[in-house]
KEVOZA-587671 format. One record per residue (C-alpha): x, y, z; residue in one letter. Coordinates in steps of 0.05 Angstrom, whole numbers, padded with zeros to 5 digits, always signed. Example, Ala and Ser with C-alpha at 12.3 -4.5 7.8 and 13.67 -1.06 7.14 Angstrom:
<sedos>
+00246-00090+00156a/+00273-00021+00143s/
</sedos>
This chain:
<sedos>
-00676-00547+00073x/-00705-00581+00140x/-00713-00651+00159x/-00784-00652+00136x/-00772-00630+00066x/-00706-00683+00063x/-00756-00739+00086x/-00798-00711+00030x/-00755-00715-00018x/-00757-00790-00014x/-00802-00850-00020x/-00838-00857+00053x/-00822-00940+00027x/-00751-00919+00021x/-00742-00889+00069x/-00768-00947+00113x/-00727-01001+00084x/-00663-00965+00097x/-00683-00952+00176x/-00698-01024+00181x/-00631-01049+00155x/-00596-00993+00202x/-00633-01020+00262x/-00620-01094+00249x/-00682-01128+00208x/-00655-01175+00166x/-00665-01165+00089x/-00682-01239+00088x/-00725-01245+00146x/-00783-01250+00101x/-00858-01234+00128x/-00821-01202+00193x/-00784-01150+00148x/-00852-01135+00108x/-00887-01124+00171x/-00829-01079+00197x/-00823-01031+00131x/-00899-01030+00133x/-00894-00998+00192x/-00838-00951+00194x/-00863-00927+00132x/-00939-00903+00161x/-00889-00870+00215x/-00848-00827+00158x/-00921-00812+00137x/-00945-00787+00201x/-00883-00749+00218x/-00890-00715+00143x/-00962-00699+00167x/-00935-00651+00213x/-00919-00580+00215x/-00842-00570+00233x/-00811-00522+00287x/-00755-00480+00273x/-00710-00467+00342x/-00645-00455+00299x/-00620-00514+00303x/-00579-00560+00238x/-00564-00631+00247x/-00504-00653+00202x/-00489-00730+00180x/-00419-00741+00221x/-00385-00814+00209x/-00349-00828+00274x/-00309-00889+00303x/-00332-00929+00344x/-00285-00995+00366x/-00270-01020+00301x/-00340-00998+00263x/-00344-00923+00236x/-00420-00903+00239x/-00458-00844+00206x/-00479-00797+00267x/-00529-00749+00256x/-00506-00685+00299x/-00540-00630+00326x/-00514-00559+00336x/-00541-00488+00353x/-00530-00445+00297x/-00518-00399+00341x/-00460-00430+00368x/-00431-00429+00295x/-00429-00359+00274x/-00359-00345+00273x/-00327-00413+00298x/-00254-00430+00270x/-00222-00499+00275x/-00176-00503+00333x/-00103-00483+00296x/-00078-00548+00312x/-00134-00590+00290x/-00143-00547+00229x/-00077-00561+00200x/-00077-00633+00221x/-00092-00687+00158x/-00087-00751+00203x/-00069-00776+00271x/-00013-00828+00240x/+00055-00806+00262x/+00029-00770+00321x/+00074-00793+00379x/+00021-00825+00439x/+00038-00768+00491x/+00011-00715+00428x/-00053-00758+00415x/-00076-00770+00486x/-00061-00685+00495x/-00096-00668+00437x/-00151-00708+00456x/-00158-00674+00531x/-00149-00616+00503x/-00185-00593+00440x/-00255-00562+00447x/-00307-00558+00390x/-00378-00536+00391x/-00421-00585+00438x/-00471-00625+00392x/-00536-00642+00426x/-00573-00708+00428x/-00651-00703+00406x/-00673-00776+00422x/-00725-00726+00472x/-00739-00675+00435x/-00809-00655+00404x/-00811-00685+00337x/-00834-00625+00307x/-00779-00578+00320x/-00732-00649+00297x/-00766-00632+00237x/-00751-00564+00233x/-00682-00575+00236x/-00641-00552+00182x/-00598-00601+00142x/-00543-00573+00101x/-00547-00601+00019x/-00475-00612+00024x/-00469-00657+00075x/-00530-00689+00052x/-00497-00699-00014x/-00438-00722+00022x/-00465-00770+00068x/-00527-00798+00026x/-00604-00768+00035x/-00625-00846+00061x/-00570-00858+00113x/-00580-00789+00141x/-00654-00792+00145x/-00645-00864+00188x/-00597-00836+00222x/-00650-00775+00248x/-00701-00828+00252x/-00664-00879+00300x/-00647-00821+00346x/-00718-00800+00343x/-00752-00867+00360x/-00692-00883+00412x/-00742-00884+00474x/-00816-00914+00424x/-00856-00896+00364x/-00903-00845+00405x/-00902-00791+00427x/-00931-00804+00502x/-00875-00846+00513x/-00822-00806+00497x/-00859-00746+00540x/-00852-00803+00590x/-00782-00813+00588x/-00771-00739+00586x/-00794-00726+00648x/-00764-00787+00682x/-00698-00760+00655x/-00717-00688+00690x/-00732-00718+00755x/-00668-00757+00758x/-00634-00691+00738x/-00660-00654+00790x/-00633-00710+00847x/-00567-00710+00813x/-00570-00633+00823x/-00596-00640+00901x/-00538-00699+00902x/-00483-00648+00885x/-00515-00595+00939x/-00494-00645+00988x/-00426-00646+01033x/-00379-00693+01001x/-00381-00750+01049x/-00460-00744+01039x/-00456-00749+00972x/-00406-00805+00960x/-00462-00849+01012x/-00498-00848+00930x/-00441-00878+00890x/-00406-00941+00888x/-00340-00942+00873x/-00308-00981+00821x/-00274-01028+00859x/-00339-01055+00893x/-00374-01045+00819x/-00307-01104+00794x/-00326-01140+00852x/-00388-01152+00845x/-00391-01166+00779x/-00337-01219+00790x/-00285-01186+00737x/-00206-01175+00759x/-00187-01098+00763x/-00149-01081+00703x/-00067-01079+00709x/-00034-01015+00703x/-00016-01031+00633x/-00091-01057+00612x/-00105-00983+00637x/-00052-00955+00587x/-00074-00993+00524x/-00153-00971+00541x/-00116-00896+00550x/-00092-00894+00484x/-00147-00930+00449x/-00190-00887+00471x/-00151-00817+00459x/-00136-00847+00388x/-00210-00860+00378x/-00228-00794+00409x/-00177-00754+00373x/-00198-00795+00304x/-00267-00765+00317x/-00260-00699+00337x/-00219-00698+00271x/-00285-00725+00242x/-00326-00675+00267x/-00282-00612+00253x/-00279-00624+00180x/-00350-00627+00176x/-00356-00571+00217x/-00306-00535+00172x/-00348-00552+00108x/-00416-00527+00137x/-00384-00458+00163x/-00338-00442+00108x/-00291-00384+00104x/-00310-00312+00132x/-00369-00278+00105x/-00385-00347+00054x/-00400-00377+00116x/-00454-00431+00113x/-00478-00398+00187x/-00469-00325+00162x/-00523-00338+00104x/-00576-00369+00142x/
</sedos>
């Protein structure tokens, strides 16, 4: 199964409803909603009108943490980068962060590595709809919220398709500067940043205190930790064991 045949699996009107609660239209804003599922659902049309790309790619539904809301994440990986892949030993045996002492958390945070997931707010739409999505997780996380999920990432940067081409290639300029940037001697290169200090003081706020550094520390590691947590057992359930794998069969 690919994006395009889990968007077809659902009403277009559905399907357009639940993106417009996800991004914030009110389900009492009246007229203003009607005009808004009107037309997110002739987008899910259009995008269903188009032939899908396969670059062996699956994007699977992740809830991660963010502050204190836990959002549904849709992730993309390489398949390639799958084959084979086994939970970190730690992480694998690991139920829950609770208990941890902080020293563990914030080391466990540095220090575990999983598969990188790949944002597609720029990608071609087509090969977004080629993607593979795994029945499980869609089971798991719920067809609608997955599919508004995709779509937000999708739309991140407009509705067409020039102007995400557009942004593309501002993002590839800027990337080739940064590289240029980073070809430069050191003392050239730090004439491009501004340091934080002069960032605080500008924007009027006091430099944190070495213990408003701490707390952020461990928030952070906690919230990292939580997610990478998150994103193993997914991982875990979309690979399988051994030969069963979910990556060997496809």
């Amino acid at each position: 199964m690919n994006v395009k045949d889990l968007m077809m699996d659902r009403p277009a009107e559905k399907i357009a409803s639940a993106f417009a609660e996800r991004i914030g239209v009110d389900a009492q804003s009246g007229q203003n909603r009607e005009k808004a599922v009107d037309f997110m659902g002739k987008f899910v049309r259009k995008l269903l009108r188009m032939e899908p790309v396969d670059t062996g790619r699956v994007i699977l539904g992740i809830s991660r943490i963010h502050g204190d809301e836990v959002c549904l994440e849709p992730c993309l990986y390489r398949k390639e980068d799958l084959r084979g892949w086994e939970a970190p030993g730690e992480l694998a045996g690991l139920e829950g962060i609770e208990g941890l002492a902080e020293e563990e958390i914030q080391r466990l945070a540095q220090e575990t590595r999983l598969p990188d997931a790949y944002g597609f707010e720029l990608s071609p739409w087509e090969e977004v709809l080629g993607c593979e999505v795994d029945p499980d997780n869609v089971q798991e996380v719920g067809a609608d919220a997955l599919c508004t999920g995709i779509l937000q990432e999708m739309t991140f940067f407009g509705f067409d398709e020039e102007t995400v081409e557009k942004k593309r290639q501002e993002l590839t300029d800027s990337l080739q500067v940064a590289e240029e940037i980073r070809k430069l001697p050191k003392e050239e290169q730090e004439k491009y940043y501004i340091p934080a200090e002069e960032v605080f003081a500008e924007l009027g706020l006091p430099e944190p205190t070495e213990e408003e550094e701490a707390e952020t520390r461990r928030k952070i590691s906690r919230e990292v930790l939580g997610n990478l947590l998150r994103t193993c057992r997914a991982l875990r359930k979309y690979v399988g064991p051994g030969e069963n794998s979910a990556c060997n069969l496809r």
